[in-house]
C-alpha positions in Angstrom: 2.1 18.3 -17.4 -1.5 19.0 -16.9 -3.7 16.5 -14.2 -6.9 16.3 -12.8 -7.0 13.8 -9.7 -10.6 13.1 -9.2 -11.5 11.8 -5.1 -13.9 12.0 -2.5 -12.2 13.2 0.1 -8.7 15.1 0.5 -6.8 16.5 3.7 -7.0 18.9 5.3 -11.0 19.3 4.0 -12.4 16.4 4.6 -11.1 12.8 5.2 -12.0 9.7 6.5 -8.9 7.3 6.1 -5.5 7.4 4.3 -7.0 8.1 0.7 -7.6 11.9 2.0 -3.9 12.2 2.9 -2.7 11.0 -0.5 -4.7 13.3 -2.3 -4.3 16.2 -0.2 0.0 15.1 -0.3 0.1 14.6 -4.0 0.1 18.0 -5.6 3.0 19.6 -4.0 5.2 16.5 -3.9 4.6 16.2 -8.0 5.0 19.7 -8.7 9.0 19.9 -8.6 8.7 17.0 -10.6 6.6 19.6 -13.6 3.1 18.4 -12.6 0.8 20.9 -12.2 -2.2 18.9 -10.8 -5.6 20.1 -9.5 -7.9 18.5 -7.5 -11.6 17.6 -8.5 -13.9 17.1 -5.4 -17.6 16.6 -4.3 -19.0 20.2 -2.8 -19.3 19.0 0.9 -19.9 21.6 3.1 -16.5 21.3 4.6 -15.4 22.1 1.4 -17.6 24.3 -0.2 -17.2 26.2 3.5 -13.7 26.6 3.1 -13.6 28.0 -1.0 -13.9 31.7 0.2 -13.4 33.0 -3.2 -14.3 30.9 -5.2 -15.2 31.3 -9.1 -18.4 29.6 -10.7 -16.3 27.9 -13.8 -19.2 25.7 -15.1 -22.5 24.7 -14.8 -24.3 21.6 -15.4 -28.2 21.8 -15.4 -29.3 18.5 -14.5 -26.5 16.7 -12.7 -28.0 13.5 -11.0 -31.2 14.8 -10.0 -30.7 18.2 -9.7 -29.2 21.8 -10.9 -24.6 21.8 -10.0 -22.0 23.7 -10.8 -18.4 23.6 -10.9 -16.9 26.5 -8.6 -12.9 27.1 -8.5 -10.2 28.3 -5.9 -7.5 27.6 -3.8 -6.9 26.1 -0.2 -5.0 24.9 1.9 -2.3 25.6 -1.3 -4.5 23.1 -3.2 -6.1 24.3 -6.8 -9.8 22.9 -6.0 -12.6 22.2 -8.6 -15.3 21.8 -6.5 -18.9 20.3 -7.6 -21.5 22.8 -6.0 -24.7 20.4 -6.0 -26.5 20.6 -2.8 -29.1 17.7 -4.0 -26.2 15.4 -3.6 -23.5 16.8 -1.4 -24.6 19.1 1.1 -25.3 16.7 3.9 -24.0 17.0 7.6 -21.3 14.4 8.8 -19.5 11.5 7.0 -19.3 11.7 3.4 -20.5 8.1 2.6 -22.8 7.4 5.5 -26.2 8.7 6.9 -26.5 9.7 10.6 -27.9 5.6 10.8 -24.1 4.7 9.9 -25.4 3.2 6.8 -24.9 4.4 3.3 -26.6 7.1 1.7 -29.3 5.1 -0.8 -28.4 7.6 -3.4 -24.2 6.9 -3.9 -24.5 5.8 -7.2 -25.5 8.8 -8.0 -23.6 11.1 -5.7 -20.3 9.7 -7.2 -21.4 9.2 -10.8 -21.8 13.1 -11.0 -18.4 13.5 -9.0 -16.8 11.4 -12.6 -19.6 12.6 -15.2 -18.0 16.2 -14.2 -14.2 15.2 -14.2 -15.1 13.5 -18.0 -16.7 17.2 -18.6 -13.3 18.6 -17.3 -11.7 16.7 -19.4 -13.3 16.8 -22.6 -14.0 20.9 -22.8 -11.7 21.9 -19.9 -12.3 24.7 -17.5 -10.9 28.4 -18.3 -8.6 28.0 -20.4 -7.0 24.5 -18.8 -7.4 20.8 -19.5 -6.3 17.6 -18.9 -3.7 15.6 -20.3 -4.4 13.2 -17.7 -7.1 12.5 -15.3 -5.8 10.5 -12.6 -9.0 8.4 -10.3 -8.3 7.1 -6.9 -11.0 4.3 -6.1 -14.7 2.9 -7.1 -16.1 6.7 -6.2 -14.1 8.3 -9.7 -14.3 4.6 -11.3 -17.3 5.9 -14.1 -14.6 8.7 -15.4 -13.5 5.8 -18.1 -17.1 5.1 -19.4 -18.2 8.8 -19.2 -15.3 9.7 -21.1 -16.1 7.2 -24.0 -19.5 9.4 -24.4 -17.9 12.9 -24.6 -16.8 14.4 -28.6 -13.2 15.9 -27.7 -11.7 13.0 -24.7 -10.3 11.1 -27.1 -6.6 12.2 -26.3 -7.3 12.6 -22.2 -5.2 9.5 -20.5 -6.2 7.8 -17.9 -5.0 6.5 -14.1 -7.1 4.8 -11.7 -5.3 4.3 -8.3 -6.9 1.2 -6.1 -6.7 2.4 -2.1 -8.2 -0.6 -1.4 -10.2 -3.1 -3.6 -12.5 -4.3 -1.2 -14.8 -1.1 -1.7 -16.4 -1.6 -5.3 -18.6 0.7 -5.6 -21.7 -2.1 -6.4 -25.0 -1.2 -7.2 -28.1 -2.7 -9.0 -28.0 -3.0 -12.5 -31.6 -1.9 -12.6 -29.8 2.1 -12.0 -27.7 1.5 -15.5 -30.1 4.2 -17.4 -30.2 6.4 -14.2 -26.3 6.3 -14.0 -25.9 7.5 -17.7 -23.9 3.8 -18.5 -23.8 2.7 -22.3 -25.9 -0.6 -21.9 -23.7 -2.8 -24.1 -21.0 -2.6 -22.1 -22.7 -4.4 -19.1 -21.2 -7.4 -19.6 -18.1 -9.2 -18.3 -15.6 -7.4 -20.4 -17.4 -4.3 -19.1 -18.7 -2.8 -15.7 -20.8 -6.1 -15.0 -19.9 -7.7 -11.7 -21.4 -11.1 -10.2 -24.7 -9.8 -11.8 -24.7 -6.2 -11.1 -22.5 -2.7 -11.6 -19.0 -2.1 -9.7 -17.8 1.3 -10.5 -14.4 0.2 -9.7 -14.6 -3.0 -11.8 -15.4 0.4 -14.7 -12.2 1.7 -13.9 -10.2 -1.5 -13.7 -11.2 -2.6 -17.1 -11.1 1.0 -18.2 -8.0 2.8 -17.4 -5.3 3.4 -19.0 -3.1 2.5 -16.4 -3.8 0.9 -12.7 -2.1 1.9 -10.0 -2.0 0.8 -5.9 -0.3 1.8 -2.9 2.3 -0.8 -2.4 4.5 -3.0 -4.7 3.3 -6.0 -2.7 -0.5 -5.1 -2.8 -0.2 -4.9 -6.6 1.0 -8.8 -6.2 -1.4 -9.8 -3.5 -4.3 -7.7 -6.0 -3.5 -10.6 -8.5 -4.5 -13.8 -6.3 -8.1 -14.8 -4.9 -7.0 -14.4 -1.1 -6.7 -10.3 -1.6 -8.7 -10.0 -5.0 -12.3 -9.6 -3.4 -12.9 -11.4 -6.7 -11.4 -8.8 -9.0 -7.8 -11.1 -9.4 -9.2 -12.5 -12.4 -9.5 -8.7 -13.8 -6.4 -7.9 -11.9 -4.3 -10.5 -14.1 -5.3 -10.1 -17.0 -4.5 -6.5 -16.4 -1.1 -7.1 -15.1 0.9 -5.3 -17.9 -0.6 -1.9 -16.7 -0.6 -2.5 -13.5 2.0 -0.8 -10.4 2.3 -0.4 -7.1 3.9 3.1 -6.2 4.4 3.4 -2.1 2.7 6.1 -0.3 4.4 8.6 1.6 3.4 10.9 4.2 3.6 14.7 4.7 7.0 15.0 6.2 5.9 18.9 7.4 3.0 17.6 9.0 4.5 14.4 10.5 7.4 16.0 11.9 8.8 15.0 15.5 11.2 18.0 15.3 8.5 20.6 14.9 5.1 18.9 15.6 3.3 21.7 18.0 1.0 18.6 19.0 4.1 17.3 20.9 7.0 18.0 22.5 9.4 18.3 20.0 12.7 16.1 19.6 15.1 15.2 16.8 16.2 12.0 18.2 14.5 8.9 20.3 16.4 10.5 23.4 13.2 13.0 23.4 10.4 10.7 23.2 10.3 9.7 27.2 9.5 12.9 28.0 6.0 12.6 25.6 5.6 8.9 26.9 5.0 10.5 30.6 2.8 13.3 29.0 0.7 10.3 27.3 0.5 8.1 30.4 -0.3 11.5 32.0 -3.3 12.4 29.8 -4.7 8.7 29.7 -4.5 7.9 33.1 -1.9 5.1 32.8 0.5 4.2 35.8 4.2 5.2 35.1 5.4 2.2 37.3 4.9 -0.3 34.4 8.2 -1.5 33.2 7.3 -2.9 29.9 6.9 -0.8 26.4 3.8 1.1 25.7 2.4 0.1 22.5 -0.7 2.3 21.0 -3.2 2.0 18.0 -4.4 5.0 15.6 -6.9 3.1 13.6 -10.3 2.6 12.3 -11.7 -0.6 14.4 -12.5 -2.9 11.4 -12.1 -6.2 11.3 -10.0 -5.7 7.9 -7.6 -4.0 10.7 -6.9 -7.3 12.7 -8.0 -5.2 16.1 -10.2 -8.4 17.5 -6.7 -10.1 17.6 -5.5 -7.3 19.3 -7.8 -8.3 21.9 -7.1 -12.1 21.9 -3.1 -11.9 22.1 -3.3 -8.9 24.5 -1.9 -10.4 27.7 1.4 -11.4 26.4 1.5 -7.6 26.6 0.6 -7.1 29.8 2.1 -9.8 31.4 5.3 -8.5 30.1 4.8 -5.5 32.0 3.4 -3.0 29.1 0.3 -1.1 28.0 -1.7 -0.3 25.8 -3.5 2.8 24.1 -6.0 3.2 21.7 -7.8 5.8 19.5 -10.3 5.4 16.8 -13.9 4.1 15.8 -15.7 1.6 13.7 -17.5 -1.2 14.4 -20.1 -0.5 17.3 -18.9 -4.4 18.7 -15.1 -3.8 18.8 -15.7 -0.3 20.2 -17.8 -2.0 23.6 -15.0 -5.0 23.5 -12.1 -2.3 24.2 -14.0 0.2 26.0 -15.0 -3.3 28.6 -11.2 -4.0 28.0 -10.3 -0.6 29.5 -12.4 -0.8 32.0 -11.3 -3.6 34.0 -7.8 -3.6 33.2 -5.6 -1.0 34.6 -2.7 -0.6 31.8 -5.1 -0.3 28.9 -6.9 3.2 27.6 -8.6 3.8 25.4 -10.4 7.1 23.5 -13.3 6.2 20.6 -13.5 9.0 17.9 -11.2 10.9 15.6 -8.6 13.4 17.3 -5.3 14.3 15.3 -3.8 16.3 18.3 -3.9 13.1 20.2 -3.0 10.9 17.5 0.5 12.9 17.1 0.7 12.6 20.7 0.2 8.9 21.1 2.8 8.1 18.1 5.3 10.6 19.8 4.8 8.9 23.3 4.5 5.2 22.3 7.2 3.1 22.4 5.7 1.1 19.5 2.8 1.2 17.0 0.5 -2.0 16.4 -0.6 -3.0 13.3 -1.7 -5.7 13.0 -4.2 -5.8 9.5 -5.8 -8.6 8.0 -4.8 -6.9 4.6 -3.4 -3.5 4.5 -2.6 -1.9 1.0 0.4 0.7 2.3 -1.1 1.9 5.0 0.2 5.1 7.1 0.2 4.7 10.7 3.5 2.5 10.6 5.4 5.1 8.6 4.2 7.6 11.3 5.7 5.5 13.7 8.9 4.8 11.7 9.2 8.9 11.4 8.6 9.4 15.0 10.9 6.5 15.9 7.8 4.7 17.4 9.0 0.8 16.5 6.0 -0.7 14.5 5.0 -3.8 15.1 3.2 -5.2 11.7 1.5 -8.1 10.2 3.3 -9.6 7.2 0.8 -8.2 4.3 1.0 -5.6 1.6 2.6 -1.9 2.5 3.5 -3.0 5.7 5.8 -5.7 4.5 7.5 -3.3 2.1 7.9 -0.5 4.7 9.0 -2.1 7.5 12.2 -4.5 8.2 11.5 -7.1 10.8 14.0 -7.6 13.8 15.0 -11.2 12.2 18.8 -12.2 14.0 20.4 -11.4 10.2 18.8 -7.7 10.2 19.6 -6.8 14.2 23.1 -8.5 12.9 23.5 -6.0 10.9 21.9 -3.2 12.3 19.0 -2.9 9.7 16.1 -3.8 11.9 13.2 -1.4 11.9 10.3 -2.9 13.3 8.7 -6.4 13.9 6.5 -8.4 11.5 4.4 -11.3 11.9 2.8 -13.6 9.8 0.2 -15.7 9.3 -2.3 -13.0 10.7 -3.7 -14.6 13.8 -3.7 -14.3 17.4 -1.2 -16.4 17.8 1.5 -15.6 15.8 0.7 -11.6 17.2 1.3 -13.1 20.5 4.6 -14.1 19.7 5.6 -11.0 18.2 4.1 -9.1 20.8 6.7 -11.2 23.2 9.5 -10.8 21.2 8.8 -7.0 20.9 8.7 -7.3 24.5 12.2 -8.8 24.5 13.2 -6.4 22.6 12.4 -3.8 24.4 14.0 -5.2 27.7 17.8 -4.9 25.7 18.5 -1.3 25.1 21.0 -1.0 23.1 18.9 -2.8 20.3 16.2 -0.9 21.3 17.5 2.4 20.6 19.1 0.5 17.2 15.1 -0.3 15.8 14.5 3.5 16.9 17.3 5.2 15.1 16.7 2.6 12.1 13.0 3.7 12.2 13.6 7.7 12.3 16.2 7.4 9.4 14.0 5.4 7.3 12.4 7.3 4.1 9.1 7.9 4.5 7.9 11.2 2.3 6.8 11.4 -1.2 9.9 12.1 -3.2 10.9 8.7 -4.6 7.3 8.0 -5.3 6.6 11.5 -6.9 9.1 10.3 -9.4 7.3 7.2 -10.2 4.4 9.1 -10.8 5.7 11.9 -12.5 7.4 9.0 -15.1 4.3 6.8 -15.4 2.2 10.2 -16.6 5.4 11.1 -18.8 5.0 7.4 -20.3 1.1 7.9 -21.1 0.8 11.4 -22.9 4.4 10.3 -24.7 2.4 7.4 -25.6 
């Protein structure tokens, strides 16, 4: 079965969040299941700087503004289709934003000629190979159904669009509708039209074959206006074709047992020896008594991390610590950075680093997340591999993934984490005392953290789902 997945980023070339580790995962966890899949991207320099051999497959004269074309190879044991168009792509640092941390004026644009290409692809093929499916993840590939409407030879291509997270859509002016190569009667409601204006991903939504997101529960919460970002009414109305399919992680990559970030062990009886390196390399004092709880996230306030702030010293007080990596917004960023500054069991590192990120889920005792709205995310089923107990608001992938320590589940001895809900400083408080409680018994302890490593976590029951929803469409 042939598919082009069409995305902005993928690991290992370039990624900014959890959309670039499903991309980059996909391919080899669908190919045992007779999916060969290749991978359509925009011709950053990371990635344009890593195709070492790559063939020039097609060419497009004026793409957006300017001359591209479409160069081939393989890397990282990814098949890459990559859009060479320096007008649009070949600009230093994040892929969305300007060195002003706002977004490049001209996205539209850029990511219009990422799905005018991937309708190309999919309409004439490239060397002998095309599509039977072209699978879109997010607003950035959301044009790929209109652009495909336009092209003699599509007809038969199917169509996916995966939502990572809805609250991106992709709006623009609907003075750019001729500049963005969109049929004009179909800005309406029915259409790509959204409260006035263009959503790419409202394109897809309405366009797709099939919708897809990244948790069973975020397919449910997609539906309602609390989650909808004011897509639910489109979201219901698609309901029929719409799934949520889990994410996995890279169980090579993510793998306590042979993780050179790390020191490596195959059971929780390893991980003290990384909690001393951590405190170690953070400057935290080994005399406190209580569990040390870190964060790998983006510092949004999607991610819940000014609660983090507010509930903090039931933490403390309890005798733990806390440790931090990531970046975002410039005001939560000062508030932790002041934070770590004045209080002795809290560190804190702002940027991206994946050695340390291995290292902090290998040497924490538990992993806070604590989301306003999470579609799956990742970092609690890094935890649960690394047997790293997450603690987790009650919301979207991180109520199907993890199993709260209720008295029925430690009763039983299916426990894998802790939840919370409603999302507020208060109720993370709580949990944040009875992970603390928790922590102080240890034989259920060490029952969350054996729970935790032996929960699935990879790709291959989701590869399945996948590999039967694309069987479905080009049966259909």
């Amino acid at each position: 079965m042939r598919v082009l997945s069409v995305a902005s980023e993928c690991a290992p070339l370039v990624k900014t969040g959890g959309l670039a580790d499903v991309v980059g995962a996909l391919p080899a966890a669908l190919a045992p299941e007779g999916v060969g899949m290749r991978v359509l991207l925009p011709g950053y320099p990371a990635v344009t700087g890593a195709l070492a051999e790559a063939r020039q497959v097609a060419v497009e004269d004026d793409l957006f503004g300017g001359a591209g074309r479409l160069l081939a190879g393989r890397v990282a044991g990814l098949d890459l289709l990559v859009i060479d168009a320096p007008h649009l792509f070949a600009r230093p640092g994040n892929p969305y934003l300007g060195a002003d941390g706002h977004d490049w004026p001209d996205n539209p644009e850029r990511f219009a000629a990422l799905c005018w290409m991937a309708a190309r692809i999919g309409a004439e093929g490239v060397e002998g190979w095309r599509p039977q499916i072209i699978h879109a993840h997010d607003w950035q590939a959301g044009f790929v159904t209109e652009y495909l409407r336009r092209m003699p030879g599509a007809q038969d291509v199917r169509t996916v669009l995966t939502i990572h997270n809805i609250a991106f859509t992709g709006a623009t002016d609907p003075g750019r509708l001729h500049g963005l190569r969109l049929d004009p009667s179909r800005f309406h409601s029915e259409g790509y039209e959204f409260w006035g204006g263009i959503s790419a991903l409202k394109a897809g939504l309405v366009g797709a074959d099939r919708l897809t997101t990244v948790s069973p529960r975020y397919a449910e919460e997609l539906m309602t206006p609390e989650f909808g970002m004011g897509l639910d009414g489109v979201m219901r109305a698609r309901r029929e074709v719409l799934s949520g399919i889990l994410n996995g992680i890279d169980e090579t990559v993510w793998n306590p047992a042979g993780d050179a970030a790390i020191r490596p062990y195959r059971t929780a009886r390893g991980k003290p020896a990384n909690k001393a390196a951590l405190r170690a390399e953070l400057d935290l004092s080994e005399d406190a008594d209580g569990p040390l709880c870190v964060i790998v996230s983006r510092m949004t306030h999607q991610k819940g991390l000014d609660l983090v702030l507010e509930a903090l010293p039931a933490l403390l007080e309890a005798g733990g610590q806390l440790a931090v990596l990531g970046s975002g917004e410039p005001g939560l960023e000062r508030a932790f950075l002041d934070l770590a500054a004045q209080v002795p069991g809290v560190a804190v590192r702002i940027g991206y680093d994946e050695g340390l990120s291995h290292r902090m889920i290998a040497g924490g005792d538990a992993i806070l997340v604590p989301s306003r709205f999470e579609p799956c995310g990742l970092t609690q089923l890094y935890g649960l591999r690394y047997g790293t107990v997450p603690l987790v608001a009650l919301t979207g992938g991180l109520a199907d993934t993890v199993i709260d320590a209720s008295p029925a589940a430690l009763a039983r001895q299916v426990a894998t984490g802790v939840q919370f809900s409603p999302v507020t400083a208060g109720a993370l408080r709580n949990a944040l005392t009875r992970l603390c409680a928790l922590y102080r018994q240890p034989k259920a302890w060490s029952r969350l953290q054996a729970n935790a490593m032996a929960q699935p976590v990879g790709w291959d029951q989701s590869a399945r789902a996948y590999a039967a929803l694309y069987a479905d469409l080009t049966a259909a």
